[in-house]
TORKOL-4160 file (C-alpha; in steps of 0.2 Angstrom, whole numbers, padded with zeros to 4 digits, m for minus):
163
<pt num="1" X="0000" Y="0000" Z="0000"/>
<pt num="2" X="0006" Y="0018" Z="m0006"/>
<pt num="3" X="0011" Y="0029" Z="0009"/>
<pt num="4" X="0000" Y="0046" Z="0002"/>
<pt num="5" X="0015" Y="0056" Z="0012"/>
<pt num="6" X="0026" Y="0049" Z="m0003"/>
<pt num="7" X="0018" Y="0064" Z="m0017"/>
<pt num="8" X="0023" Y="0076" Z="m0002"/>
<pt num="9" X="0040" Y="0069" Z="0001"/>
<pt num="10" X="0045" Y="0071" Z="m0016"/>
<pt num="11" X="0036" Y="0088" Z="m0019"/>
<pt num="12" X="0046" Y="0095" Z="m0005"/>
<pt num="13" X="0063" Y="0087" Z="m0012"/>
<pt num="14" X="0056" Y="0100" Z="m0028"/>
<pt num="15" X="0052" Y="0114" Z="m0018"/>
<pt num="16" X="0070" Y="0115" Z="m0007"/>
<pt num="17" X="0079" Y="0113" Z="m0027"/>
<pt num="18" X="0079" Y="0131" Z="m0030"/>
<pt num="19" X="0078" Y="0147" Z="m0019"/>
<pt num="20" X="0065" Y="0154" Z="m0031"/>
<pt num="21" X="0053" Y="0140" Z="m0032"/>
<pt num="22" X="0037" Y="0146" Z="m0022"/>
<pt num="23" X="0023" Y="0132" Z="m0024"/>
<pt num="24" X="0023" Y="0114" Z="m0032"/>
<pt num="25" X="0004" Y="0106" Z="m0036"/>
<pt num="26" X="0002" Y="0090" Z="m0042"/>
<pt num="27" X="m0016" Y="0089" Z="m0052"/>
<pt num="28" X="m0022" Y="0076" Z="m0064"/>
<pt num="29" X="m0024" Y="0077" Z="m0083"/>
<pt num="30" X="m0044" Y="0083" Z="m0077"/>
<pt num="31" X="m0036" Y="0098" Z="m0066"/>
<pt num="32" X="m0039" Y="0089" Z="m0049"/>
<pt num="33" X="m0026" Y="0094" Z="m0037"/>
<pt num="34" X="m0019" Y="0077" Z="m0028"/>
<pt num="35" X="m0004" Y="0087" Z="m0017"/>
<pt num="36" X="0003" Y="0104" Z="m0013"/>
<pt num="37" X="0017" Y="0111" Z="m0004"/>
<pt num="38" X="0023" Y="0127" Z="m0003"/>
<pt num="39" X="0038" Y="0139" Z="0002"/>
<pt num="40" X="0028" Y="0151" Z="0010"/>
<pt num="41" X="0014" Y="0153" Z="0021"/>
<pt num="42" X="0009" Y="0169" Z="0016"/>
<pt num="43" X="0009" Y="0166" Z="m0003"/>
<pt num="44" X="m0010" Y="0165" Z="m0002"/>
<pt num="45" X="m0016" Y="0156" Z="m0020"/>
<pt num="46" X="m0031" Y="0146" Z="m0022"/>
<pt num="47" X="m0022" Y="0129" Z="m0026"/>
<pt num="48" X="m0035" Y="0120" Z="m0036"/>
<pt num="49" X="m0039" Y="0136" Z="m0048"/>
<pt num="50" X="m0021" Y="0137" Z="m0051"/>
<pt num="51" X="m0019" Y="0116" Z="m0053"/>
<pt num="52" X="m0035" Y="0118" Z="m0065"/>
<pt num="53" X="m0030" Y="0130" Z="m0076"/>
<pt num="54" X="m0012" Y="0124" Z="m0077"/>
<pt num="55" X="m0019" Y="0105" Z="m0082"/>
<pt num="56" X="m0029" Y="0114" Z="m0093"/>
<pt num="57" X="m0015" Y="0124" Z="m0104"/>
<pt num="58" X="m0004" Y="0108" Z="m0104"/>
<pt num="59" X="m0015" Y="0098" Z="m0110"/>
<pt num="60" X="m0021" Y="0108" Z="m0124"/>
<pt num="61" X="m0003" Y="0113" Z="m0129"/>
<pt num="62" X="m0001" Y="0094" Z="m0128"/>
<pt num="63" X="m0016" Y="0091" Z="m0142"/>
<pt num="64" X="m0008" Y="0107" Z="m0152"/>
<pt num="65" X="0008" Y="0098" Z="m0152"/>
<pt num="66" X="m0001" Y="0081" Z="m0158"/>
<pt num="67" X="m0013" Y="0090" Z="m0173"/>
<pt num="68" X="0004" Y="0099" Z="m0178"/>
<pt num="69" X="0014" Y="0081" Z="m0177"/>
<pt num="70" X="0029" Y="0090" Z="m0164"/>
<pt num="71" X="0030" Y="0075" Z="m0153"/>
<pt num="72" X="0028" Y="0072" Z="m0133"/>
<pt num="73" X="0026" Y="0088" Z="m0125"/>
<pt num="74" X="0038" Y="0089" Z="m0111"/>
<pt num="75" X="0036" Y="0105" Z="m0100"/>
<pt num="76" X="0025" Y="0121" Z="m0105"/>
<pt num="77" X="0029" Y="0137" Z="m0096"/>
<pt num="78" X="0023" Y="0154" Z="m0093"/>
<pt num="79" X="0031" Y="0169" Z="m0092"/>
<pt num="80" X="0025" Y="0185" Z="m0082"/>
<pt num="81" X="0031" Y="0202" Z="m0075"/>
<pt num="82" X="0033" Y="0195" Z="m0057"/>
<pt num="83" X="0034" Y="0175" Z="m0058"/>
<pt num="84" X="0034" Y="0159" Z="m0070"/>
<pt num="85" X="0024" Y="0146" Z="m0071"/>
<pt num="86" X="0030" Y="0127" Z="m0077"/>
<pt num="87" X="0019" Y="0112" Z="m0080"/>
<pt num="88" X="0026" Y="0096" Z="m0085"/>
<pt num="89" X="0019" Y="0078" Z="m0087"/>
<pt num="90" X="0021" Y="0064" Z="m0078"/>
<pt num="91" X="0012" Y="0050" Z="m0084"/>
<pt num="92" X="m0008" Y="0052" Z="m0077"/>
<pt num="93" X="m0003" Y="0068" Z="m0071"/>
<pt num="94" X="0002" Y="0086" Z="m0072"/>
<pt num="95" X="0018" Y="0094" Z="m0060"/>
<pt num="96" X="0015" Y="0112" Z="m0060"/>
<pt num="97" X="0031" Y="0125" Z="m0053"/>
<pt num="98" X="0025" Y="0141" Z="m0047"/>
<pt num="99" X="0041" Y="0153" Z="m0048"/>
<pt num="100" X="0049" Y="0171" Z="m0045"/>
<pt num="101" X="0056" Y="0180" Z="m0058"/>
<pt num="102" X="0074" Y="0176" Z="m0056"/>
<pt num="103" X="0073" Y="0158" Z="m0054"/>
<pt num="104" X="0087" Y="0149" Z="m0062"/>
<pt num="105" X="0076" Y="0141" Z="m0077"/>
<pt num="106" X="0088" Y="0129" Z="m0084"/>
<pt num="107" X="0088" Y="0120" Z="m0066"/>
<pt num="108" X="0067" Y="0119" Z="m0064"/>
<pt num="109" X="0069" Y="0110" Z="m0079"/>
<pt num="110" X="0081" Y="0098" Z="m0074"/>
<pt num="111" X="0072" Y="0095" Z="m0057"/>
<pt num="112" X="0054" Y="0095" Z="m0065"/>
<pt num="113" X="0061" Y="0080" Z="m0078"/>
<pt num="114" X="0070" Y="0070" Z="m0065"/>
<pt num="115" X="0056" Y="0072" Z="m0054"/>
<pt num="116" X="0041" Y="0067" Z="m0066"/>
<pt num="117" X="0047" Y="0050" Z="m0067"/>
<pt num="118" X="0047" Y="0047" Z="m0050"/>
<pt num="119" X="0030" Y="0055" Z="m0047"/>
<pt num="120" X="0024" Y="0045" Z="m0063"/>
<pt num="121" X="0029" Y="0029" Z="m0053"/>
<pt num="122" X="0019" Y="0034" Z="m0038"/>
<pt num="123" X="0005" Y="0040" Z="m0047"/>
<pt num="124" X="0005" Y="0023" Z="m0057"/>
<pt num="125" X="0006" Y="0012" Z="m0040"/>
<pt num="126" X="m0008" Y="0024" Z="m0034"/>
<pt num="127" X="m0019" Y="0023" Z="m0045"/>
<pt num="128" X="m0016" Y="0001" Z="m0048"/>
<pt num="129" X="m0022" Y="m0001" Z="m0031"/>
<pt num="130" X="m0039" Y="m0007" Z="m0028"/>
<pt num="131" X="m0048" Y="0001" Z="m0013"/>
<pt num="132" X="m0057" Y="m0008" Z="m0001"/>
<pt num="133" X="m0073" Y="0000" Z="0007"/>
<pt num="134" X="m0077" Y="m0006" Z="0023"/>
<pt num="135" X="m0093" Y="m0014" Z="0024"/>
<pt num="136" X="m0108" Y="m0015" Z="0037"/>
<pt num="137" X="m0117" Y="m0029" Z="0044"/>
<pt num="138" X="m0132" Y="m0026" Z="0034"/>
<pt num="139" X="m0121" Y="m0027" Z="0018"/>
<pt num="140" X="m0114" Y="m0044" Z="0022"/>
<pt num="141" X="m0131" Y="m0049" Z="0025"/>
<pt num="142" X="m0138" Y="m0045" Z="0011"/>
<pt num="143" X="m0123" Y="m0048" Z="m0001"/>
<pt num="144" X="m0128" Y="m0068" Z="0010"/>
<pt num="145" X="m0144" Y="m0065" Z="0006"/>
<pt num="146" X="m0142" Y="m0063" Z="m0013"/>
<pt num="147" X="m0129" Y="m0076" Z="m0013"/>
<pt num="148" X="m0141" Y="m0090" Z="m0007"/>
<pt num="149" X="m0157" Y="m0085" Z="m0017"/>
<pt num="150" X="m0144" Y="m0090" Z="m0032"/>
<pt num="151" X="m0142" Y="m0106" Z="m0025"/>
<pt num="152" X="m0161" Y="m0108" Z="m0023"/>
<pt num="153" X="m0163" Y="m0105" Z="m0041"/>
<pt num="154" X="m0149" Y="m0115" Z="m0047"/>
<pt num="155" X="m0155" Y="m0128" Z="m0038"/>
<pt num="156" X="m0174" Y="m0125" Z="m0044"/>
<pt num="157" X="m0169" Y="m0126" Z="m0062"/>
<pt num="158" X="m0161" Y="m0140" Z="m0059"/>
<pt num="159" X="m0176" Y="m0148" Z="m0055"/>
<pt num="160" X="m0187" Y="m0140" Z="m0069"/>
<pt num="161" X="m0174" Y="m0149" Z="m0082"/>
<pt num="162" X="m0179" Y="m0167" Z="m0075"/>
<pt num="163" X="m0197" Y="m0164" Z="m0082"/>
């Protein structure tokens, strides 16, 4: 069984990479956030509108580059007056990297690559395991319940095919 604390172990190893990286979000390919860490405390964001929109751009930059025949897409990235943002994939979901200005680029890209293939892994073992809901008395019963009239039927047709 995955650890959950396992997406946060690894975004943290991202976020303590480069003095200029201010958030990490994990979402998946439909713009659900899975994990979040941030630098800061007071860099108030809302998470999943960000992890939405940033699944969002990736994955249509990933269907422009598939109608244009360019490849995989590896890392999409924003550019503003006071920050950058970089998506990349990994496998079922989407590593977004919330920046200042004067971030040393070349180095979130080398950490968002080596990164996506072990959050791919986790993602992969994640989502491969079957959950198992808990279930009450009266769902046992039942499920005994339907189990038996089965047998009753079986056995009822059983006898129909003798005539």
């Amino acid at each position: 069984m995955i650890n959950v604390k396992a997406f946060d172990n690894v975004l943290s190893k991202i976020i303590k990479a480069e003095a200029g990286i201010r958030k990490v979000i994990l979402v998946d390919r439909t713009g659900l956030t899975i994990a979040h860490v941030s630098k800061f405390s007071y860099f108030p964001i809302d998470v999943d509108g960000v992890g939405a929109i940033a699944s969002a751009v990736f994955v249509a930059s990933e269907e422009q580059g598939v109608n244009l025949d360019l490849g995989d897409l590896d890392i999409v990235s924003s550019e503003f007056g006071k920050g950058k943002i970089f998506a990349a994939s990994c496998g079922k979901g989407i590593l977004c990297v919330i920046t200042d200005n004067d971030v040393n680029i070349g180095l979130v890209r080398l950490v968002l690559k080596r990164e996506a293939s072990e959050i791919e892994k986790l993602l992969n073992e994640f989502l491969s395991e079957k959950i198992q809901f808990p279930t009450s008395a009266a769902e046992r019963a039942a499920s005994a319940a339907d189990e038996s009239m089965e047998d009753n039927l079986e056995e009822a047709l059983k006898e129909l095919e003798k005539f």
